[in-house]
C-alpha positions as CSV (number, residue, x, y, z in Angstrom):
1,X,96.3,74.7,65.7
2,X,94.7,77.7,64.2
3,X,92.1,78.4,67.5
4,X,95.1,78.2,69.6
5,X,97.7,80.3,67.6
6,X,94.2,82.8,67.6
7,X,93.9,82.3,71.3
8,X,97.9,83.3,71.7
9,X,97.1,86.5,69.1
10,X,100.5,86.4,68.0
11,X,101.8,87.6,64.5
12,X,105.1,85.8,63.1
13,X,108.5,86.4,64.5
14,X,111.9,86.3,63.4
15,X,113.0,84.2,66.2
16,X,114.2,81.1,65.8
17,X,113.3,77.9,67.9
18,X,117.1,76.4,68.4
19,X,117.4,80.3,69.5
20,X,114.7,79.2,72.4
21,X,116.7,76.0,73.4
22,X,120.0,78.0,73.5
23,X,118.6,80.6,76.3
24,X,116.2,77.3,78.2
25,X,119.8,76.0,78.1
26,X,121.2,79.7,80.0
27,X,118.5,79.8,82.2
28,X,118.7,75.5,83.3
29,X,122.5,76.1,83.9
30,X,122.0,79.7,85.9
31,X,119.3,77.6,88.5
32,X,121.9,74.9,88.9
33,X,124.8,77.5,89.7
34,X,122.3,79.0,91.9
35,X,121.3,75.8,94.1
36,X,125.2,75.2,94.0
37,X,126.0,78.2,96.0
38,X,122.9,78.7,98.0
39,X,122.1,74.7,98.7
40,X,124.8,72.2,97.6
41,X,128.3,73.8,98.9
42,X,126.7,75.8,102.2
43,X,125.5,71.7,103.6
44,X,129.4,70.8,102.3
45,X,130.5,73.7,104.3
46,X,128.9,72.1,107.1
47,X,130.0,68.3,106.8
48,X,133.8,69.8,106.7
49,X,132.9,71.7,109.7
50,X,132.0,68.2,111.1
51,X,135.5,66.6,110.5
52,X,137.6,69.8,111.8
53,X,139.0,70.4,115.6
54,X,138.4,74.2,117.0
55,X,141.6,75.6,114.7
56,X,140.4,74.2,111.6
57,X,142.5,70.8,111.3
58,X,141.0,68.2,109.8
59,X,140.3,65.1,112.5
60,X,138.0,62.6,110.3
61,X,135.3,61.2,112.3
62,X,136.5,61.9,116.0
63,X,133.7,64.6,116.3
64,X,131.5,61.7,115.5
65,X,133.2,59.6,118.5
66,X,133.2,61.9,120.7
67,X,129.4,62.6,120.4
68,X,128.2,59.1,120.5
69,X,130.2,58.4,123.6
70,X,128.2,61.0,125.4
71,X,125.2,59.9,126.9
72,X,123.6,62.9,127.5
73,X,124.0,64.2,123.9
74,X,123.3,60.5,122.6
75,X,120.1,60.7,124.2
76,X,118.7,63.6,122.5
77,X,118.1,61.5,120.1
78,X,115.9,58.9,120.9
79,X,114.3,62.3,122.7
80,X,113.7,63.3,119.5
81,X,112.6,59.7,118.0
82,X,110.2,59.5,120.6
83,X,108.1,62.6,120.4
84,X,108.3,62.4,116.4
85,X,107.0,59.0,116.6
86,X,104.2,59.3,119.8
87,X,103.2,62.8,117.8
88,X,102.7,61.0,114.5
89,X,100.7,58.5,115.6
90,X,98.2,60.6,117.2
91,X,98.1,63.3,114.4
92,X,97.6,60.7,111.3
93,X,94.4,59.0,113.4
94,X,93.2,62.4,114.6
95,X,93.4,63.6,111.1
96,X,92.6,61.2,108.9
97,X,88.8,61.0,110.8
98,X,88.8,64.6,110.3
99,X,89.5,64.1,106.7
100,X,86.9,61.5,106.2
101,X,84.3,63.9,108.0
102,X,85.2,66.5,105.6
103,X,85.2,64.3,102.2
104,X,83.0,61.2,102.8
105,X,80.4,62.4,105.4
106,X,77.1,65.0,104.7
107,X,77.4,66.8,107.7
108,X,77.3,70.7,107.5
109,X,79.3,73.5,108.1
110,X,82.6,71.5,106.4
111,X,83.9,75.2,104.8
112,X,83.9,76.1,108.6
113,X,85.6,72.9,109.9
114,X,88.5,73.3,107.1
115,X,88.9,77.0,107.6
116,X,89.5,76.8,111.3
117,X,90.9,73.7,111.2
118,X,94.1,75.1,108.9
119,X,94.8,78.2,111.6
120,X,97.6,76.3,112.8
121,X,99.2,77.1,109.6
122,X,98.9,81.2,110.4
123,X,101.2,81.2,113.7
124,X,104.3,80.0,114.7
125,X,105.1,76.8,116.4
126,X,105.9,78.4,119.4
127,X,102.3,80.0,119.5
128,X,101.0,75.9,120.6
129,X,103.9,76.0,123.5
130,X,103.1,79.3,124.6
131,X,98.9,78.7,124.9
132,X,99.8,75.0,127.1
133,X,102.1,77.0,129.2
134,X,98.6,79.3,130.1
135,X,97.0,75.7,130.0
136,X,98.8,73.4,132.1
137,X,101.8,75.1,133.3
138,X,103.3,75.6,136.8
139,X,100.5,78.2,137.3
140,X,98.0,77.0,134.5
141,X,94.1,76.9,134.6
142,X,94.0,73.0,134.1
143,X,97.3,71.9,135.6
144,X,95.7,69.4,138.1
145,X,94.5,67.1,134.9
146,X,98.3,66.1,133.8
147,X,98.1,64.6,137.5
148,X,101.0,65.6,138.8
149,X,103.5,65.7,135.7
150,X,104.7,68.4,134.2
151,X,104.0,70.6,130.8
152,X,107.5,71.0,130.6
153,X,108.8,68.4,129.1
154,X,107.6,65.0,126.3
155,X,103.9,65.7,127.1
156,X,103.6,69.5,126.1
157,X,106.4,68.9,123.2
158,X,103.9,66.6,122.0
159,X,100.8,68.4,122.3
160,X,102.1,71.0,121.1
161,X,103.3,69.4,117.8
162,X,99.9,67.5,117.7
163,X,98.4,71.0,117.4
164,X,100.7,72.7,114.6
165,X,101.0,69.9,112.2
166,X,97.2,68.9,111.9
167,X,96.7,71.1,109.5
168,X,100.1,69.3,107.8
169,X,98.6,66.4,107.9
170,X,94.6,67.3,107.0
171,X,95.7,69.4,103.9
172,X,97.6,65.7,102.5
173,X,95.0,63.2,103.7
174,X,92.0,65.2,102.2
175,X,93.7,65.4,98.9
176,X,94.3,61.7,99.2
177,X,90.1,61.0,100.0
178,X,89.0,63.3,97.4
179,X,90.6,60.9,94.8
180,X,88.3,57.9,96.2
181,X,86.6,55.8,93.4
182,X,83.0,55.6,93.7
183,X,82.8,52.3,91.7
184,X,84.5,50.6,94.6
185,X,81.9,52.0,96.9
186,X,79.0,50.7,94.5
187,X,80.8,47.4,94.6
188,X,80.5,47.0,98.7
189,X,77.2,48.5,98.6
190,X,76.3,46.0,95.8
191,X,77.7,43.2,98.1
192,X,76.3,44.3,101.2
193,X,79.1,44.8,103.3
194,X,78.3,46.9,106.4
195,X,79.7,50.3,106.7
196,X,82.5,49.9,109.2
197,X,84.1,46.6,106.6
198,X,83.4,49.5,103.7
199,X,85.6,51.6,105.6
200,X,88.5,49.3,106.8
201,X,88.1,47.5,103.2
202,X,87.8,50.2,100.9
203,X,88.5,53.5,102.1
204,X,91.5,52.9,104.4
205,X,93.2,50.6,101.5
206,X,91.7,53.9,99.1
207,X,94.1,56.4,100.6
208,X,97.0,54.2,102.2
209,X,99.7,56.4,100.5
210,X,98.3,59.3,101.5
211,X,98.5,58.1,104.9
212,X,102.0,57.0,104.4
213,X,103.2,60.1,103.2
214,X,101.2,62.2,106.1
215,X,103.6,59.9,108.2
216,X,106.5,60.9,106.8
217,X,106.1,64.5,106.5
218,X,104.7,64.8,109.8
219,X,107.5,62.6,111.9
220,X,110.0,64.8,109.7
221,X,108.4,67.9,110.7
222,X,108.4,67.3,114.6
223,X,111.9,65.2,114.4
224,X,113.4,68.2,113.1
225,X,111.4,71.4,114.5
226,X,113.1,73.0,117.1
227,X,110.6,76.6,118.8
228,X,107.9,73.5,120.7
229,X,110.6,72.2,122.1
230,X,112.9,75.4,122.8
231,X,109.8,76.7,124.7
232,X,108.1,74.4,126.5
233,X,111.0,71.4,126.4
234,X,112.3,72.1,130.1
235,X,115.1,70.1,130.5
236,X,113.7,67.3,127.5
237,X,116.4,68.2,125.5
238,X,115.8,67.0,121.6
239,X,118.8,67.2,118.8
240,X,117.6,70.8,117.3
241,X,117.7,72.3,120.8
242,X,121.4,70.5,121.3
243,X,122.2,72.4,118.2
244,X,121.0,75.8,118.9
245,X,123.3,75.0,122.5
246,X,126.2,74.1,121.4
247,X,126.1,76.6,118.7
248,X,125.0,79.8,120.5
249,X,125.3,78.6,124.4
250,X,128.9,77.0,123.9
251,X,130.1,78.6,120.5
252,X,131.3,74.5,120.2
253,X,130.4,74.9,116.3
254,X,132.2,71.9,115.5
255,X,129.7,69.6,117.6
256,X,127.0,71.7,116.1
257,X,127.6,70.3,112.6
258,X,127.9,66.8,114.0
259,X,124.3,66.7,116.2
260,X,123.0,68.8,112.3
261,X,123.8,65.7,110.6
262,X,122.9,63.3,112.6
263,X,119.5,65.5,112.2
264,X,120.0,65.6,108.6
265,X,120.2,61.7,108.3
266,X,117.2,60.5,109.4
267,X,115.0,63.0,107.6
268,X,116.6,62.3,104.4
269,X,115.4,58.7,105.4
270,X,112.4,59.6,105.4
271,X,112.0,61.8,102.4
272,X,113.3,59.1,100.4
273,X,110.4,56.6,101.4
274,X,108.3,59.6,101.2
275,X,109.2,60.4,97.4
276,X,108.8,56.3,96.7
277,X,106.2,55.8,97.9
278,X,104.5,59.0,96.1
279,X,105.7,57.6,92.8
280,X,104.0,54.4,93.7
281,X,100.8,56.6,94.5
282,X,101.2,58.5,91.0
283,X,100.8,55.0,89.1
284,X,97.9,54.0,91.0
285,X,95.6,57.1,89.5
286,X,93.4,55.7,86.3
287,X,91.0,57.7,83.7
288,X,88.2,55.4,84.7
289,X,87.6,56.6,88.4
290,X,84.5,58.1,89.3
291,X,84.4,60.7,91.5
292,X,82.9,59.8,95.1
293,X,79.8,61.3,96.5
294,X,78.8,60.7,99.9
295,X,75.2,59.5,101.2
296,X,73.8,60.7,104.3
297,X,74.2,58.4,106.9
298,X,72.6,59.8,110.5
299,X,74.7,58.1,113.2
300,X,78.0,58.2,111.7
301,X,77.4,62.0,110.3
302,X,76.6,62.8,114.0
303,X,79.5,61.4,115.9
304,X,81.6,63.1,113.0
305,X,80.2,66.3,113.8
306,X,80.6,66.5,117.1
307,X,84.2,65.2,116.4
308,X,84.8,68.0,114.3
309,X,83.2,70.4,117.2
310,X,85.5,68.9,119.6
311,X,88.6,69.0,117.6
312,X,87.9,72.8,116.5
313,X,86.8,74.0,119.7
314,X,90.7,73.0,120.4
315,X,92.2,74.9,118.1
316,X,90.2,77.9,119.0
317,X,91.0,77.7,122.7
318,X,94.2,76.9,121.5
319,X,94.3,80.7,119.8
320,X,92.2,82.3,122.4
321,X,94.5,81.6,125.1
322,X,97.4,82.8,123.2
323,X,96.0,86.0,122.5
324,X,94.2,85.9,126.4
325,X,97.7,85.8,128.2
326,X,99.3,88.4,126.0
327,X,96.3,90.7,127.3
328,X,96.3,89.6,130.9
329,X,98.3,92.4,132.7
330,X,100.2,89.6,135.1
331,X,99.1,86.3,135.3
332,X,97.7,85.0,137.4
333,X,97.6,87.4,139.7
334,X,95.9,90.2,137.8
335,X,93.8,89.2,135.0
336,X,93.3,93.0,134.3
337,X,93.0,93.5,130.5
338,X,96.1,95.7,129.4
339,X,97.7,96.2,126.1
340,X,101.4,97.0,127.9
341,X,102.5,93.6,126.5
342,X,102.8,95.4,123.3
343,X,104.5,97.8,123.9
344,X,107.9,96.1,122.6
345,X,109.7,99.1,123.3
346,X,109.5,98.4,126.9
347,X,111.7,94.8,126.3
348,X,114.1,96.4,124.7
349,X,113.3,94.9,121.2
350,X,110.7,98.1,119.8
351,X,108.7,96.9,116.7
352,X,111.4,96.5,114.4
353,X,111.2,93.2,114.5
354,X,107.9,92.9,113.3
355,X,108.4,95.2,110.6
356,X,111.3,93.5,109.4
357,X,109.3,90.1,109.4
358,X,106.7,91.5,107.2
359,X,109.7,93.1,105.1
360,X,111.5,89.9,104.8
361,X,108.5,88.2,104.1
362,X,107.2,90.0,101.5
363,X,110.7,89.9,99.7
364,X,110.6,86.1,100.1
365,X,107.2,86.0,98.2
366,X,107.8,87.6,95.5
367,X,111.3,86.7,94.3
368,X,110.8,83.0,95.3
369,X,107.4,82.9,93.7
370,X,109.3,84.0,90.3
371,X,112.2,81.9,90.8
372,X,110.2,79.1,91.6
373,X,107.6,79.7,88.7
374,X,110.1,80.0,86.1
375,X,112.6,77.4,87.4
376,X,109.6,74.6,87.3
377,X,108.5,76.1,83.7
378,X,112.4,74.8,82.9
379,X,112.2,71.8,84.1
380,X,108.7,71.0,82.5
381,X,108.2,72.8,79.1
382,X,111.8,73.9,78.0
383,X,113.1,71.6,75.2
384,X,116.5,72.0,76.5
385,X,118.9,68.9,77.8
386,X,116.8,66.4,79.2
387,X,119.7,64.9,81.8
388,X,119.9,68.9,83.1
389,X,116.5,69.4,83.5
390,X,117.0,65.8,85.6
391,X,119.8,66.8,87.7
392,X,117.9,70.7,88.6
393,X,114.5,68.4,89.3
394,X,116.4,66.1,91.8
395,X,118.1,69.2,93.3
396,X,114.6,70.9,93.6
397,X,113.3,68.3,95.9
398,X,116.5,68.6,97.9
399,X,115.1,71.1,100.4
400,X,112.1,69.4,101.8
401,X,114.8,66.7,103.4
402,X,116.5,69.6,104.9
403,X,115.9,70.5,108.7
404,X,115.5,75.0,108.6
405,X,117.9,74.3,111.3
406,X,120.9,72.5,110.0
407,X,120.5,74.6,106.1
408,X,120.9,77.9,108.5
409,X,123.7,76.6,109.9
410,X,125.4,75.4,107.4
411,X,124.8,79.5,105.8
412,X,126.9,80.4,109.1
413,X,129.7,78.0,107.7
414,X,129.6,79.0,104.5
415,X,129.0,82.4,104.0
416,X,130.9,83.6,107.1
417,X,134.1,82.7,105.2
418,X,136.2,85.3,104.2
419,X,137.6,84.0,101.4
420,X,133.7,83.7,100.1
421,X,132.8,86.2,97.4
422,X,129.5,86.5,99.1
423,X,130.5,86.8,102.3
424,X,128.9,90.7,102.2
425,X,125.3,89.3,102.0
426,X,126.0,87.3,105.6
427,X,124.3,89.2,108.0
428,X,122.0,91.1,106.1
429,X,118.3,91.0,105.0
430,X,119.5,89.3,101.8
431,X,120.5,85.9,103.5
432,X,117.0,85.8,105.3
433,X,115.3,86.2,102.3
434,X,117.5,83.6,100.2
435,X,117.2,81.2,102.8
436,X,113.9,81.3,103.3
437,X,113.4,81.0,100.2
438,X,115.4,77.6,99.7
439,X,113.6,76.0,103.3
440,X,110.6,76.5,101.4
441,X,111.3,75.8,97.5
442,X,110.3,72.5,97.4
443,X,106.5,72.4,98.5
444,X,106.1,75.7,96.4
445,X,108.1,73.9,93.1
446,X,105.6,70.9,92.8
447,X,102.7,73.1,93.1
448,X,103.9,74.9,90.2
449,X,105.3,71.5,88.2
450,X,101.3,70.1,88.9
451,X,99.4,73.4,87.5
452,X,102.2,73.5,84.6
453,X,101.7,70.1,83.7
454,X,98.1,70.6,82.7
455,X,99.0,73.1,80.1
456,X,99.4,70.6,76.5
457,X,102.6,71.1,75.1
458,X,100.5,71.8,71.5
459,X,100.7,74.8,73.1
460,X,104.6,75.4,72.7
461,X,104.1,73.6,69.9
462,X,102.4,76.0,68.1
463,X,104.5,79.2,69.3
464,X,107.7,77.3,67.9
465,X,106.1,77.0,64.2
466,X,104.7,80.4,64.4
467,X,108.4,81.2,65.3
468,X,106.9,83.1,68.4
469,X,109.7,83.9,71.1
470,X,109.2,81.3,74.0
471,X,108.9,84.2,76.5
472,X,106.0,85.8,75.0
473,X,104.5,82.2,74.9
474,X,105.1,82.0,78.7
475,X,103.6,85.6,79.7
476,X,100.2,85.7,76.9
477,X,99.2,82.0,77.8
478,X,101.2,80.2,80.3
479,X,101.5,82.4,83.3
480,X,97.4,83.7,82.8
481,X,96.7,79.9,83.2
482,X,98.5,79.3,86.1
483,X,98.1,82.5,87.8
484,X,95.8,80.5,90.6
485,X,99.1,78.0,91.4
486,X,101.0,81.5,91.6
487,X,99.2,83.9,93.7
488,X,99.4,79.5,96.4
489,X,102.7,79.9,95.8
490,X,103.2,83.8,96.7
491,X,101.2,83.7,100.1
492,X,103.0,80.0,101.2
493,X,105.8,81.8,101.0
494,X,104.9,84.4,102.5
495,X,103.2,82.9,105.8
496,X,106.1,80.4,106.3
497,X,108.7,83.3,105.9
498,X,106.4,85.2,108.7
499,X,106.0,81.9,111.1
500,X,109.6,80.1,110.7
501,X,111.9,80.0,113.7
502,X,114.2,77.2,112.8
503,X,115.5,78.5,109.5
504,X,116.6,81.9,110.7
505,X,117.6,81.8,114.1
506,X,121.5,81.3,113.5
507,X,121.5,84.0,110.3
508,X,119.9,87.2,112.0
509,X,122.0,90.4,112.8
510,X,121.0,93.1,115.8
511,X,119.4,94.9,112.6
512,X,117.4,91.8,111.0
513,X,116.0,90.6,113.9
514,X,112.9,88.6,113.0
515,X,109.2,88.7,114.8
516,X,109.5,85.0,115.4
517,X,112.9,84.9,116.6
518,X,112.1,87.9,119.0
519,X,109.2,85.5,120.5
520,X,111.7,83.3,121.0
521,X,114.0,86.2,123.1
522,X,111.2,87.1,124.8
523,X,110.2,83.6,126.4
524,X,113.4,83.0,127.4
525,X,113.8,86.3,129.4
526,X,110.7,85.1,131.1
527,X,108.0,87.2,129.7
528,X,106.1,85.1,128.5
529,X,103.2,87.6,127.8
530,X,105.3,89.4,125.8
531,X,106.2,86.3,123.5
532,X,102.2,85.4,123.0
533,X,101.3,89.1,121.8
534,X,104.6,88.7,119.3
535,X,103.3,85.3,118.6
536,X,99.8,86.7,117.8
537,X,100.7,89.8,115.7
538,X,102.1,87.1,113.4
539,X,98.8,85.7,113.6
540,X,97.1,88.5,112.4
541,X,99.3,89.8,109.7
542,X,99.3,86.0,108.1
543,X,95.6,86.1,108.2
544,X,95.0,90.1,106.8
545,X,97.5,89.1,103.9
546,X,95.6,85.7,103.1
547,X,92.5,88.1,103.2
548,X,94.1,90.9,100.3
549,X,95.7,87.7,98.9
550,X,91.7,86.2,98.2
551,X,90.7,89.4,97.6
552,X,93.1,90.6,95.2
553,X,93.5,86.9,93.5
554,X,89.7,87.4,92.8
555,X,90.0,90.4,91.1
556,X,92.7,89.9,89.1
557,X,91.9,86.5,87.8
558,X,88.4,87.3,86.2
559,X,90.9,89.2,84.1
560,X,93.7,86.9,83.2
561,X,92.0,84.2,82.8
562,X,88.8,85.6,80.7
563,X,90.3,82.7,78.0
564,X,87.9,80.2,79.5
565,X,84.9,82.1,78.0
566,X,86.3,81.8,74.7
């Protein structure tokens, strides 16, 4: 007790500890008002919207009816079953070998293979349409290999969606090798099982959950997306494009909040096996596993390699052909390098979107990194009531269930009433910013909950006896510790505020008009160029602020956390 109450350098205070329980108390119940109005009452907002005719009279379930006895919007579903499903498949295989080549293989260059490997992350989702347009569209360089069929359509909504959510699914199924115990591999060594019954025996069985949860969050993140298949779709309609047509193309908003819950449904399905299934993973972790290191095998570290070649030579053609066709001056008649794409100004949009993308991002990192830091430090180290700290954890995980889509519709519903007090933020930069925040919350919260979790609770402990206010507790020791987990937290944010289509594309105003949304704008005047150099600058500003954000993080952390020398 004494090294760490010298380690916090604090002298006695006045303060007492019930005193700290009273404000964790404040704070638990100001969070929960604050996912009421900004989570909880805009999706109700939606499901009355559901039940209501044109004038606002309440009809029950006839929407419902009326939507399931139309074949064409019926069938946007299984559309949208069918490339979740197909896209799933071949994203879990593709990245759980590139996943074993990075964990349990010897061959070199792995920092290179994970760095370009997690680009995808960086751009848009409409960055993957716009490249397979220049790829194997109508006037592509390799349109002869899809042998007569079309881009446009199940095949480039796939590939497409194979491409954006590898890294998704790389970034969950290395985490899930890395834990591999080494005593099972001594055991199949010791019994001299051959490599390939090692791997279907051992390491598949090793990281099962991690595959099933890489399912999961990859089916809901294609299921639900909507800028692959708004670009490169055709006439494939899937439920987030019905949405965005009803809503915007036939102002029907009443079928809009039907085809967003039938959206909604299905991903909630699947976060709630997700979340078990997670919780069954959590119990399998034991004190006694030794950390695997792999042996150099020459075969298999070959074929890896080239795999890992092949697979990031993709992506980079992937990004090089973006960033070719937003040079080419008109394609592909005159592949004439020009930078006239850029000049926004020229489509009518200027750069104001971009600016207010970089804005709206950077507002979105830092007051959702806070809020999210010090809402998770509620839930885990406050000694306030146990059943609220319950209720605001449950609510947390909430958002990841939650299609961008449907939550900024349901913002349209609910803030775009004028009996709403906060009706004046609708429109504005504020309700990008808050919902950005929210589509993102949950990922960012159990980042913080896992670093905070580390920190021993001797630590509170101790400030409580020494009748040390809780908050200096959380600035001196706390925050220092987890600054790491914070600076994740502020730069997820951040490139997910500057990528996201689906989350803001009901809630922008002539004024707010978002980078990514202008993409969108742009492709579906035709200019196709145009969209790609949008699509890239987002590219480039996510990668120079990941490059300050390393940087800076570096800098600042040999100061904050100079306890570990003590």
């Amino acid at each position: 007790m004494n090294v760490i109450s010298k380690m916090l350098g604090f002298k006695s205070k006045s303060l007492a500890a019930d005193k700290s329980d009273k404000v964790g108390r404040v704070l638990v119940f100001i969070y929960l008002a604050l996912f009421f109005c900004f989570l909880v009452l805009p999706l109700f907002a939606l499901m009355s919207k559901s039940m209501q005719n044109a004038d606002g009279v309440f009809i029950g379930l006839e929407n419902f009816a009326v939507y399931l006895q139309d074949p064409t919007l019926f069938k946007s579903f299984f559309h949208s079953l069918f490339v979740a499903f197909v896209s799933t498949v071949i994203v879990v295989f593709l990245g759980f070998l590139y996943a074993f080549a990075l964990q349990c293989t010897c061959i070199p260059y792995k920092g290179f293979f994970r760095v370009v490997s997690l680009i995808p992350l960086l751009s848009p989702s409409i960055l993957a349409a716009i490249a397979l347009v220049y790829w194997f569209g109508n006037q592509g360089v390799f349109k002869d290999l899809l042998l007569g069929n079309s881009i446009y359509g199940p095949i480039g909504i796939i590939m497409a969606s194979v491409y954006w959510t590898f890294p998704h699914a790389l970034m969950i199924l290395s985490t899930s090798l890395s834990l591999s115990d080494a005593r099972l591999y001594e055991a199949s060594d010791a019994l001299k099982a051959s490599k390939l019954r090692t791997f279907f025996t051992v390491t598949v069985p090793g990281a099962k959950y991690g595959i099933i949860s890489t399912t999961f969050v990859v089916f809901i993140l294609v299921f639900t997306d909507f800028g692959v298949p708004k670009v490169i779709g055709g006439n494939y309609n899937v439920l987030a494009t019905d949405i965005y047509r009803e809503v915007v193309g036939m102002q029907n908003f009443q079928m809009g909040a039907v085809i967003s819950i039938v959206l909604l449904v299905p991903a909630l399905i699947a976060f709630a096996f997700d979340q078990f299934f997670r919780k069954r993973q959590a119990s399998q972790l034991t004190s006694r596993a030794v950390v695997y290191v792999p042996k150099p095998h020459k075969m298999r570290d070959n074929l890896l390699l080239c795999y890992c070649l092949f697979v990031t030579t993709l992506v980079l053609l992937m990004l090089g052909m973006a960033q070719f066709g937003a040079l080419v001056k008109f394609w592909p008649y005159n592949l004439s390098l020009t930078l006239d794409h850029y000049n926004f100004e020229v489509a009518g949009l200027g750069w104001d979107s971009f600016y207010n993308s970089i804005r709206m991002s950077l507002w979105a990192a830092f007051f959702g990194t806070v809020i999210i830091f010090i809402g998770s430090y509620l839930i885990e180290k406050m000694r306030s009531d146990r059943s609220l700290r319950d209720v605001l954890q449950m609510i947390a995980l909430m958002p990841m269930a939650i299609p961008g889509i449907v939550l900024g519709l349901a913002y349209i519903f609910f803030f775009n009433m004028k009996e709403n007090p906060l009706n004046f933020i609708y429109a504005t930069m504020i309700i990008l910013v808050i919902n950005t925040i929210v589509h993102f919350y949950t990922v960012s919260h159990l980042s913080a909950i896992t670093a905070i979790k580390k920190l021993d609770s001797e630590f509170e402990s101790v400030s409580l006896s020494l009748k040390v206010p809780i908050y200096k507790m959380f600035f001196r020791v706390t925050l220092p510790v987890c600054l790491p987990t914070v600076f994740d937290i502020f730069i997820y944010l951040f490139c997910n505020a500057m990528t996201t289509v689906s989350g803001v594309i009901f809630l922008y105003s002539y004024d707010t008009t978002l980078a990514s949304v202008s993409s969108i704008h742009l492709d579906e005047q035709g200019d196709v160029a145009g969209a790609a150099a949008m699509a890239m600058l987002i590219v480039y500003i996510s990668f120079l602020v990941r490059g300050i954000h390393t940087i800076v993080s570096t800098f600042l952390l040999k100061k904050a956390q100079a306890w570990k020398d003590i």
